[in-house]
C-alpha positions in Angstrom: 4.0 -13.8 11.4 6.9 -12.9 9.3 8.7 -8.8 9.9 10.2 -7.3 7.8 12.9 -4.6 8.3 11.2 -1.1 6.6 14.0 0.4 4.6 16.7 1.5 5.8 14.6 2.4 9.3 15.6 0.4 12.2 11.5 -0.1 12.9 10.4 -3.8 11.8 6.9 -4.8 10.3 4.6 -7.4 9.6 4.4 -8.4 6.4 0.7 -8.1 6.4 -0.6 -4.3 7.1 -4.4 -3.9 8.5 -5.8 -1.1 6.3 -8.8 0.5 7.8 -9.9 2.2 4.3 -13.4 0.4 5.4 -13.9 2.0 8.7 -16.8 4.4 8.8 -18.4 4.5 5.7 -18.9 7.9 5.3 -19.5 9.9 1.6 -18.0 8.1 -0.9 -16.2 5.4 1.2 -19.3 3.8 1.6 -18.4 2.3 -1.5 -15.5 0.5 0.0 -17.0 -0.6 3.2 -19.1 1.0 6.6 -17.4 -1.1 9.5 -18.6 0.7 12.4 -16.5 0.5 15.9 -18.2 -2.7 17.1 -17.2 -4.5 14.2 -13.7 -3.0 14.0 -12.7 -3.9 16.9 -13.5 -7.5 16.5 -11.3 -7.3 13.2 -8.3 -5.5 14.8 -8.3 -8.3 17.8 -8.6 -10.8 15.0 -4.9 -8.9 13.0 -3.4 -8.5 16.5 -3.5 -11.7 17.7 -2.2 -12.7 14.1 0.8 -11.1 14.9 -0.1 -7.8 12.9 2.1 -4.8 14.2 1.0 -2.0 11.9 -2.6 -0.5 11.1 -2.7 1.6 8.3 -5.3 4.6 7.6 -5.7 8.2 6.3 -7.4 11.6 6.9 -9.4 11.6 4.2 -11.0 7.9 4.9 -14.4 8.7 6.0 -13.7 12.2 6.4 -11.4 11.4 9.6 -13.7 8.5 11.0 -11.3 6.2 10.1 -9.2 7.7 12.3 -11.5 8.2 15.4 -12.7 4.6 15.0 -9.1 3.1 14.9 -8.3 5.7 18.0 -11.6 4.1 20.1 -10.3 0.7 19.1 -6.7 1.0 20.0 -7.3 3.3 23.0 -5.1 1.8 25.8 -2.9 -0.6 23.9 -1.0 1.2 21.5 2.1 -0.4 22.8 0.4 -3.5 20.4 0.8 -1.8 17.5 2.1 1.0 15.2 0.6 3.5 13.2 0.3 4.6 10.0 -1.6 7.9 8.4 -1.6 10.2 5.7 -1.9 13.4 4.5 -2.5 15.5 1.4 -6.0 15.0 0.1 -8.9 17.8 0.3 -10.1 18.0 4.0 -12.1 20.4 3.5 -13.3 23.4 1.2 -10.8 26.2 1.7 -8.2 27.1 -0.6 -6.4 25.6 2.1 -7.4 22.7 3.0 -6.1 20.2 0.7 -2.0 19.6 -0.8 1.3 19.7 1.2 1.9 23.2 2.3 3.8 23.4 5.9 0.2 25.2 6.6 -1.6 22.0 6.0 0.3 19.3 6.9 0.9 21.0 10.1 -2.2 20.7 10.8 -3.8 17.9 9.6 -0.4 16.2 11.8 -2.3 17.6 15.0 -5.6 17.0 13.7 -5.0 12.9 13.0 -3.1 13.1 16.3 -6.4 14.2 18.1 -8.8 11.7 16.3 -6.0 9.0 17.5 -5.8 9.7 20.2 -2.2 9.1 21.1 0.8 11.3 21.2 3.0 10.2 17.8 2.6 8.7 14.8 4.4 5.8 13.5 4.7 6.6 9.8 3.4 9.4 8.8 3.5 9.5 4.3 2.4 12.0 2.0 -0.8 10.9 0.1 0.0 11.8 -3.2 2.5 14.5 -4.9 1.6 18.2 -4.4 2.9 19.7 -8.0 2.4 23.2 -6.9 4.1 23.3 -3.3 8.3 23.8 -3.5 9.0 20.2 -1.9 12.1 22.1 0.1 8.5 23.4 2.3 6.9 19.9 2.5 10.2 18.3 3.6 11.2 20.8 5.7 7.8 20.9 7.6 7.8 17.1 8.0 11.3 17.1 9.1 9.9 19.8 12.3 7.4 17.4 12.9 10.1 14.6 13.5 12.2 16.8 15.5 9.0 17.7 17.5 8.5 13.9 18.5 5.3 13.7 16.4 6.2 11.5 14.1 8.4 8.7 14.2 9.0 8.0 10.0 8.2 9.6 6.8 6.9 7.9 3.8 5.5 8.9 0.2 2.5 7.3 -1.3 1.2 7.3 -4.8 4.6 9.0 -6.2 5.7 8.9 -9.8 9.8 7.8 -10.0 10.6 11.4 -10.8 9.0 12.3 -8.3 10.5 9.5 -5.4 13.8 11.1 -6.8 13.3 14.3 -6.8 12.1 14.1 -3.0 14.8 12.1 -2.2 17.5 13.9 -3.5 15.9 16.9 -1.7 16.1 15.7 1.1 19.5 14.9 1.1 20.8 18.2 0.0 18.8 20.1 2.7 20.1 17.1 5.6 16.3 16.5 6.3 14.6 13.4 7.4 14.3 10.9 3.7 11.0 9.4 3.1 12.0 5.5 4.4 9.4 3.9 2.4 6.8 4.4 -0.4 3.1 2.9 -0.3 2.3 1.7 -3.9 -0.3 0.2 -5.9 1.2 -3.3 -7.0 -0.8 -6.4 -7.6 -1.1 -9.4 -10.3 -3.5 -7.4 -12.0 -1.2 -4.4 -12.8 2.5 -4.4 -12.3 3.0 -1.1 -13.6 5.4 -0.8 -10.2 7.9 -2.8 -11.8 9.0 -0.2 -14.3 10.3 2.2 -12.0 9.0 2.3 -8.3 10.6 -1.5 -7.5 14.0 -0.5 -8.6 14.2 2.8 -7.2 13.1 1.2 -3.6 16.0 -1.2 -4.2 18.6 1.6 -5.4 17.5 3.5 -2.4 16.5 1.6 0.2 12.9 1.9 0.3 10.8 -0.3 2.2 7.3 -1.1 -0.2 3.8 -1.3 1.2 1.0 -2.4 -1.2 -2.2 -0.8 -1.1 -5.0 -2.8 -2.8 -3.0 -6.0 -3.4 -6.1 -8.1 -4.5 -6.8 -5.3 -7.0 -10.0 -4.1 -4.7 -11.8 -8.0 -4.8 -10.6 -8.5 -8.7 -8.6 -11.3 -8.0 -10.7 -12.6 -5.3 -11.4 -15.3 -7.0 -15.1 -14.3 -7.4 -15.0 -12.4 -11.1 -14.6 -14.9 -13.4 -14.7 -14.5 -16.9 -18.4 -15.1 -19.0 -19.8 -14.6 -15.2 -22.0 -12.0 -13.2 -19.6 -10.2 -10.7 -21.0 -10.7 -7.0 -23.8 -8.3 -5.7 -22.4 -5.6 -3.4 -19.2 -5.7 -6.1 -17.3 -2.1 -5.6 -17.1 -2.3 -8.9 -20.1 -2.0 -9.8 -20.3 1.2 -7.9 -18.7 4.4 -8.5 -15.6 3.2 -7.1 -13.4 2.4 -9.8 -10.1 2.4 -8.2 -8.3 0.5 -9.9 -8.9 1.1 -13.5 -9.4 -2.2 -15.6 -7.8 -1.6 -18.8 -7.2 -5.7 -20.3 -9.9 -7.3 -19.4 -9.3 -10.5 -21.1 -5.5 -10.5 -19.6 -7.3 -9.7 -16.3 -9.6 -12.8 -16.4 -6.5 -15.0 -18.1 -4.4 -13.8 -15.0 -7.6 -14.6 -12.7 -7.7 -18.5 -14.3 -4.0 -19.4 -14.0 -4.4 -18.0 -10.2 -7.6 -19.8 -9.3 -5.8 -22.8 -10.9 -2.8 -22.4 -8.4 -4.8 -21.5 -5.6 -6.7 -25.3 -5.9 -3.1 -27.1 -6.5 -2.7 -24.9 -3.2 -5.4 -25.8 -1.4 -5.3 -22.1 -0.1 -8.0 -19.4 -1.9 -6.5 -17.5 -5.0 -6.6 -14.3 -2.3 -4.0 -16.1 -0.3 -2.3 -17.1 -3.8 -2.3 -13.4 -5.0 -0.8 -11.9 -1.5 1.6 -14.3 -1.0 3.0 -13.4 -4.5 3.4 -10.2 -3.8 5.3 -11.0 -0.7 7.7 -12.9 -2.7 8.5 -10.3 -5.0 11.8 -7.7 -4.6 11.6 -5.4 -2.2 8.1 -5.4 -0.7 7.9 -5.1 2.7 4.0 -5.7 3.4 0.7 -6.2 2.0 -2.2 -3.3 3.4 -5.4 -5.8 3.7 -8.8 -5.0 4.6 -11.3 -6.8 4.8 -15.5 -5.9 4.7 -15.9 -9.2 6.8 -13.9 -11.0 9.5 -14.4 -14.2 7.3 -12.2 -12.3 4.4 -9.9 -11.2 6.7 -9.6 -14.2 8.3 -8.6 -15.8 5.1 -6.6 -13.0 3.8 -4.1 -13.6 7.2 -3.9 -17.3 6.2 -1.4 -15.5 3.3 1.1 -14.7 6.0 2.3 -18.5 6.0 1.6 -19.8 1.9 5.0 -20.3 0.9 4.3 -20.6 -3.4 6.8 -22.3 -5.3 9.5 -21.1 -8.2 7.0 -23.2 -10.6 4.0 -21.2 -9.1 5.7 -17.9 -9.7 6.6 -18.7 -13.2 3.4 -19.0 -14.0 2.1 -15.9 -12.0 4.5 -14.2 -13.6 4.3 -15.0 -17.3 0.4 -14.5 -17.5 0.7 -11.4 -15.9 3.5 -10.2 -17.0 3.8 -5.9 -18.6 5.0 -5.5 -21.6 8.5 -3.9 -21.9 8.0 0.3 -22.2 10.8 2.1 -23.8 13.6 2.5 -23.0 13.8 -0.6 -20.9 13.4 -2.7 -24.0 16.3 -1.1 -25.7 18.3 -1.8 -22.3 17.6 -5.0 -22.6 18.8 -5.8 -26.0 21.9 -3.3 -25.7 22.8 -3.1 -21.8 22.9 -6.2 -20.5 26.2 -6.3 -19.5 26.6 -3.9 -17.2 22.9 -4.1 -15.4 22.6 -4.0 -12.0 20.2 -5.8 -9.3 17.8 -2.9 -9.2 17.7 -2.8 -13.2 17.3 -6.7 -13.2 14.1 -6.9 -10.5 12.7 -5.9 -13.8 14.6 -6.6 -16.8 16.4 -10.2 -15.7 13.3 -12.5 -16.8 13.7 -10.9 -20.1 17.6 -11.7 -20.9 
């Protein structure tokens, strides 16, 4: 297993996250996955002795079971492993009980700490942006949770480049703790990322996590185009993260990976994965898995080393068209661009 350093942070990581988005099954989630503690315990064991140093969850998987069911499983041998939750989504019903107020973050801090079971939290990131809450008060309360030993490292998830900036900058100003890393949705299926999220983490020293890197099953390898999707499919539920908006570029990007995957001799899963971990500035992959057979095969990505040839044509069938004003940069900046601006615009000059 590879690590990878996270930011500018002195803590190193895998560069394969468990995500534990399937643990419980509880409301909605069920959707995703219902891996009770039995189950998940076999499936952490399995990431462990892969070398896998971080678990990734959240408050609002399962309503907090997630949590508890990663706390029973990693009761006695956290030294193993670090951890990673988040905070921000509705927890309840209360005016409340939802955004990222000092009030709630507080403490839904102490309330993941209790479902855990363990004293601190490795990486503790903000779920999603809070529009209505001064970010002076969410910084400053997850600076006092830092200085109270709770949490070991801030991150953002789910943040618009505006908004990475803004926070940043904040932070700065006030001399509080920065966010060291972002958790992002990134995969061949829509590199949206690229446009602003990449380069900022490169400008700023970001470290990346990628939630949902096989596009939740897309680029499995088992939708193919002109074919029924697998029973059970999430999406064929009411689970639509994420959205599908080119569906023949989506099954054209799914060909040309299955097609590398065979040259391969790996699964277009491992193909897809080990992409990602070749691209600037990611850190890790999040992976979860419904079976240990999938995850099994999803570690197997930790050691596929694809070639420049490979990549090319990764890139080119997935690749997003230029937005303004990065096309305009292109044609009339060139000159003076630096290594964040060319993550994205270099392959078009």
């Amino acid at each position: 297993m590879e690590y990878r350093q996270l930011g500018r942070s002195g803590l190193r990581v895998s560069v394969l996250t468990m995500g534990t988005m399937t643990f419980g099954g509880r409301g909605n989630f069920s959707n995703v996955g219902n891996t009770d503690a039995e189950t998940a315990t076999r499936q952490v064991d399995l990431c462990l002795d892969a070398g896998v140093n971080l678990i990734d969850t959240a408050n609002v998987y399962s309503g907090g079971l997630s949590e508890e069911i990663v706390g029973q499983v990693m009761r006695g041998r956290w030294d193993r492993a670090l951890i990673a939750t988040k905070a921000r989504m509705p927890m309840g019903k209360g005016a409340n009980d939802a955004g990222l107020s000092r009030h709630h973050l507080v403490r839904e801090c102490e309330a993941s700490l209790r479902r855990l079971g363990t004293d601190h939290i490795d990486l503790y990131q903000v779920h999603e942006w809070d529009g209505l809450t001064p970010l002076e008060e969410t910084l400053a309360a997850l600076d006092d949770l830092v200085r109270a030993g709770k949490i070991r490292y801030l991150g953002a998830s789910n943040y618009s480049g505006w908004h990475l900036m803004k926070a940043l900058a904040t932070a700065e100003r006030h001399g509080l703790n920065r966010f060291v890393s972002q958790q992002i949705y990134y995969s061949l299926q829509a590199r949206e990322a690229e446009y602003e999220l990449v380069p900022i983490a490169l400008d700023q020293g970001l470290g990346v996590l990628v939630w949902s890197p096989l596009a939740g099953g897309l680029l499995s390898g088992k939708y193919r185009r002109g074919q029924q999707a697998p029973q059970g499919s999430r999406h064929l539920s009411d689970w639509d993260e994420p959205p599908v908006r080119d569906e023949d570029k989506l099954y054209d990007t799914i060909e040309e990976l299955v097609a590398v995957a065979e040259a391969r001799d790996a699964s277009p899963a491992q193909v897809a994965l080990a992409y990602l971990l070749g691209k600037p500035a990611v850190t890790s992959v999040v992976i979860g898995a419904r079976t240990e057979e999938q995850l099994a095969d999803n570690l197997g990505a930790a050691t596929l080393r694809l070639s420049e040839e490979d990549r090319r044509r990764l890139d080119e069938v997935s690749a997003p068209p230029l937005l303004y004003p990065y096309w305009h940069q292109a044609k009339t900046a060139s000159d003076r661009l630096g290594p964040a601006d060319l993550s994205l615009l270099g392959p078009h000059l």
